[in-house]
C-alpha positions as CSV (number, residue, x, y, z in Angstrom):
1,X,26.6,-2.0,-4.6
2,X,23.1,-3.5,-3.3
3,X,20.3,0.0,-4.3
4,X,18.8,1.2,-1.1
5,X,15.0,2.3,-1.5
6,X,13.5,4.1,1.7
7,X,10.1,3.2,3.0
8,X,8.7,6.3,4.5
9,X,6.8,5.0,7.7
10,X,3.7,7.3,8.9
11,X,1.4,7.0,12.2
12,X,-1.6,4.8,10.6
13,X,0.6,3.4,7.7
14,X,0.2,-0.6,7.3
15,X,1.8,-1.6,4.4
16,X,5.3,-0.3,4.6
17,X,6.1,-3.8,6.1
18,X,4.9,-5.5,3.2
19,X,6.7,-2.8,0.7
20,X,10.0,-3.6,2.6
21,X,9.3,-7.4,1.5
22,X,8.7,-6.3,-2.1
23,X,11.9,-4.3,-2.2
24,X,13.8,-7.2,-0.8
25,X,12.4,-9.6,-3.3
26,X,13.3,-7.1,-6.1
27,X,17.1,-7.3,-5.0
28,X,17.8,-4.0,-3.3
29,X,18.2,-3.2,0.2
30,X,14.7,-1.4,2.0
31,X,15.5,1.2,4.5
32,X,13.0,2.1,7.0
33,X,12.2,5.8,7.2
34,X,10.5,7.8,10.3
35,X,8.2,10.7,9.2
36,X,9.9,12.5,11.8
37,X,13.3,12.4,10.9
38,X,14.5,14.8,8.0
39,X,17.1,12.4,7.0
40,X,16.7,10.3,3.9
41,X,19.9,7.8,4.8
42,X,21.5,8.6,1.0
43,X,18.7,6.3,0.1
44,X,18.3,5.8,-4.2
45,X,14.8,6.1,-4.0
46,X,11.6,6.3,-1.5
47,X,8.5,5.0,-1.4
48,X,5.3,6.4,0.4
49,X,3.3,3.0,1.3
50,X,-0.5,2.6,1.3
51,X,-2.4,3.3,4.8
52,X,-4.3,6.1,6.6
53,X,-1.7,8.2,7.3
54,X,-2.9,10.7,10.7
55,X,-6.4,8.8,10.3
56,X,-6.9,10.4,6.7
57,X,-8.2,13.4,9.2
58,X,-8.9,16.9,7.0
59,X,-7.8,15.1,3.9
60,X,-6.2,11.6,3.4
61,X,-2.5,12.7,3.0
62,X,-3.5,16.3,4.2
63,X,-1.6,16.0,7.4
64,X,1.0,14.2,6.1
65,X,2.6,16.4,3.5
66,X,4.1,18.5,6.1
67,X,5.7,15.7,8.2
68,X,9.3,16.8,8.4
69,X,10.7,14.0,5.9
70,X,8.1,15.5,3.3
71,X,10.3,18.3,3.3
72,X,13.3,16.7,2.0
73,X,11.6,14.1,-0.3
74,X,9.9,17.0,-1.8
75,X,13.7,18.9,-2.2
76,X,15.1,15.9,-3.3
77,X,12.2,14.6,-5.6
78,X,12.3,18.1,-7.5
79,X,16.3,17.2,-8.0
80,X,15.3,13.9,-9.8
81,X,15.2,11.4,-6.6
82,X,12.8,8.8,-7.6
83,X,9.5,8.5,-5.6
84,X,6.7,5.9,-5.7
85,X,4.0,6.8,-4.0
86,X,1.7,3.8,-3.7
87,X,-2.8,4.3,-2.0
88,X,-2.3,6.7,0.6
89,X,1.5,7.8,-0.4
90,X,-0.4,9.0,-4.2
91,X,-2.7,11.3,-1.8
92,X,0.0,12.6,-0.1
93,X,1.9,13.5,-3.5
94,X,-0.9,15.0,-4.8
95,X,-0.9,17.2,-1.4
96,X,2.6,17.8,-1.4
97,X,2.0,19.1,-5.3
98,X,4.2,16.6,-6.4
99,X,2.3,15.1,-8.7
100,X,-1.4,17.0,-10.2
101,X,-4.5,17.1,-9.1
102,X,-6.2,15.5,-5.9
103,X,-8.0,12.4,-4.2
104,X,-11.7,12.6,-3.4
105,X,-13.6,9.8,-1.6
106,X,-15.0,6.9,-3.9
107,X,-18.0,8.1,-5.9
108,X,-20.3,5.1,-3.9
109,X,-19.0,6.0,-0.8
110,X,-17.6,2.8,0.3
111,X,-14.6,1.1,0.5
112,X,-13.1,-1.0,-1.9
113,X,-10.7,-4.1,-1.9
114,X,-10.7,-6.3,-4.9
115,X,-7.8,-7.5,-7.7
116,X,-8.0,-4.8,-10.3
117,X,-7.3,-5.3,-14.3
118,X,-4.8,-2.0,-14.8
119,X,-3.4,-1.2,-18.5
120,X,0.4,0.1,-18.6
121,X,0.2,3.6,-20.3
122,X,3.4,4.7,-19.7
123,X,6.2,2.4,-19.9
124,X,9.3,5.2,-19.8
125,X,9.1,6.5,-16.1
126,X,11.8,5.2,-13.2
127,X,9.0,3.0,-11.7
128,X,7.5,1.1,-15.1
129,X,10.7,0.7,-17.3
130,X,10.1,-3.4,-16.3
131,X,6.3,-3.0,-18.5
132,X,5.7,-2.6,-21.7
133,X,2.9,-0.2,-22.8
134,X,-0.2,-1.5,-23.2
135,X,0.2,-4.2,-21.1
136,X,-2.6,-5.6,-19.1
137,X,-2.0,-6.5,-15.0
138,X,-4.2,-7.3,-12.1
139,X,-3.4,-5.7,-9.0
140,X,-5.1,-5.6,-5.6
141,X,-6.3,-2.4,-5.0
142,X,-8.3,-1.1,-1.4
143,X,-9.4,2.4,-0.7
144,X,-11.8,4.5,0.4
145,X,-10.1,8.2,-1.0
146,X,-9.6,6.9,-4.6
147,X,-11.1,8.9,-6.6
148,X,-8.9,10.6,-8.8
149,X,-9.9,14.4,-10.4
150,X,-8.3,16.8,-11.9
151,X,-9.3,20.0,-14.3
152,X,-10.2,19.2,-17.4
153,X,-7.1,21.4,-18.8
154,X,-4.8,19.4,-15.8
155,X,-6.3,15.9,-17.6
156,X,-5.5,17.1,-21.1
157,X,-2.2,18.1,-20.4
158,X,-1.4,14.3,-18.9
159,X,-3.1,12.7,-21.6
160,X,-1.5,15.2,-24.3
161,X,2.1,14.7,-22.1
162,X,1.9,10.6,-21.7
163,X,1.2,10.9,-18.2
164,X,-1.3,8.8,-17.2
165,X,1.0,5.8,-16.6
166,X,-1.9,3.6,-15.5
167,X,-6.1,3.4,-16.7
168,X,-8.0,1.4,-15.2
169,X,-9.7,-1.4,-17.2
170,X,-13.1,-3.6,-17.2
171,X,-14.3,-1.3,-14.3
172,X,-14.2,1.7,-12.8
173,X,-14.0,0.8,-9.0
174,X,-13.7,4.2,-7.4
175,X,-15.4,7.0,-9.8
176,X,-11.1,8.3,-11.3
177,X,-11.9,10.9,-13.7
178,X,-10.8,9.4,-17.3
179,X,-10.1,5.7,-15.6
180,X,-7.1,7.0,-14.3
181,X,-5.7,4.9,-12.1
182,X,-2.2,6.2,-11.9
183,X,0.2,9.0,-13.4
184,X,3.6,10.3,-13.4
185,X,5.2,13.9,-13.3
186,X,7.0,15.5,-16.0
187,X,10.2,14.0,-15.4
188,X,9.1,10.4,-14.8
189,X,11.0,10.1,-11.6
190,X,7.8,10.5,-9.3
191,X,4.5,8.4,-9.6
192,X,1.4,7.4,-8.2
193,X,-1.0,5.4,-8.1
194,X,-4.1,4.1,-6.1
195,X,-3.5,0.0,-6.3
196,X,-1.0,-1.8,-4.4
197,X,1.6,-3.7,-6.2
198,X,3.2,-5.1,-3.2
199,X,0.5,-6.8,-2.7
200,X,1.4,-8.9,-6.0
201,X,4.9,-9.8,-5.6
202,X,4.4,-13.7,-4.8
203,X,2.1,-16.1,-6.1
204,X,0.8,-17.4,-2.8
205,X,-0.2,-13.8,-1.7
206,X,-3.0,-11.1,-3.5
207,X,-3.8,-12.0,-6.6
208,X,-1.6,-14.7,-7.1
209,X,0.4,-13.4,-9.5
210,X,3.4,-11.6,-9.6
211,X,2.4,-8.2,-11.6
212,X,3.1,-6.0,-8.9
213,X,7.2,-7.0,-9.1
214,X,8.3,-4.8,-11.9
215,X,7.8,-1.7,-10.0
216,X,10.8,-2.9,-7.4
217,X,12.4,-4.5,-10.5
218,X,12.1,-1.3,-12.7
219,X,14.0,1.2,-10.5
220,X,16.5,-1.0,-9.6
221,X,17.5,-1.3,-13.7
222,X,16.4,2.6,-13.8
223,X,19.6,2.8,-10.9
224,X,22.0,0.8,-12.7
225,X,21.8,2.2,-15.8
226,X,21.4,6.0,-14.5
């Protein structure tokens, strides 16, 4: 049976399209999902695409974490449903208290869009099984909320805990506290991070390279073998 992923679609999300694509090319089947509707579908797992969800207004994510499918994803999530939250969907698991601490704006106070060297620090969770730790990817990343912070006792315990699945390497483009550029909860089933990696899927699009695959690849083998 072909894994269906739901792709949560938001009023100012743009790249749930493109995360469909990604799921597709990964072998399972993308199912479109409206904020609105409370209904998951008996999707396998969701993803929370990269945009400007409600015009980042208050907070980017702010407004989004009480959509009404926030409120089963959140249920569900908390069971062991496996979430990706990719740009804008990290902010709003960071609102929904999903995942710890919070997104500020960049520390130069402009947006960003560039290909981004990432290292793989966690290898184990549903979304990064496909990587190997310590690996070294490029993958587009555009923001203008990327700024990762945390305590310094929330950033000990991910470091302590394993995490940080994702530092940032050769630059910091946005000001992350520690380089982080993406991290997981305690149960590995829901992560986060700020760069897009259905952006790097094909060779003729983003970076033109295909490091941004194993994310779709990952949960699909984290499915088959659950």
């Amino acid at each position: 049976m072909t894994a269906r992923i739901g792709v949560v679609t938001f009023p100012g999300s743009l790249d749930d399209r493109d995360t469909q694509r990604a799921i597709r090319l990964a072998g399972a089947e993308p199912v479109a999902l409206w904020h609105k509707d409370k209904d998951l579908h008996q999707v396998d797992a969701v993803v929370l695409p990269g945009g400007f969800s409600y015009g980042d207004y208050l907070r980017a994510g702010a407004i989004s974490r009480f959509s009404p499918v926030m409120e089963t994803v959140i249920e569900q999530a908390k069971a062991g449903l496996p979430v990706l939250g990719i740009c804008n969907g990290f902010q709003i698991l960071t609102e929904a208290h999903l995942l710890p601490g919070g997104m500020l704006g960049n520390d130069h106070l402009h947006f960003i869009c560039r290909d981004q060297k990432l290292r793989v620090e966690n290898a184990d969770t549903a979304w990064t099984v496909d990587y190997t730790s310590g690996q070294e990817i490029h993958i587009p990343l555009k923001n203008m909320d990327g700024r990762y912070v945390a305590d310094e006792y929330t950033l000990d315990k991910l470091e302590a805990e394993g995490r940080v699945a994702f530092r940032y390497l050769d630059v910091n483009p946005n000001g992350s506290l520690r380089d982080i550029a993406g991290i997981t909860n305690e149960a590995g089933n829901v992560v986060g991070l700020m760069p897009h990696p259905e952006h790097a899927t094909e060779p003729l699009i983003g970076t033109g390279r295909t490091d941004g695959l194993p994310f779709f690849t990952s949960i699909l083998k984290k499915l088959v073998n659950a």
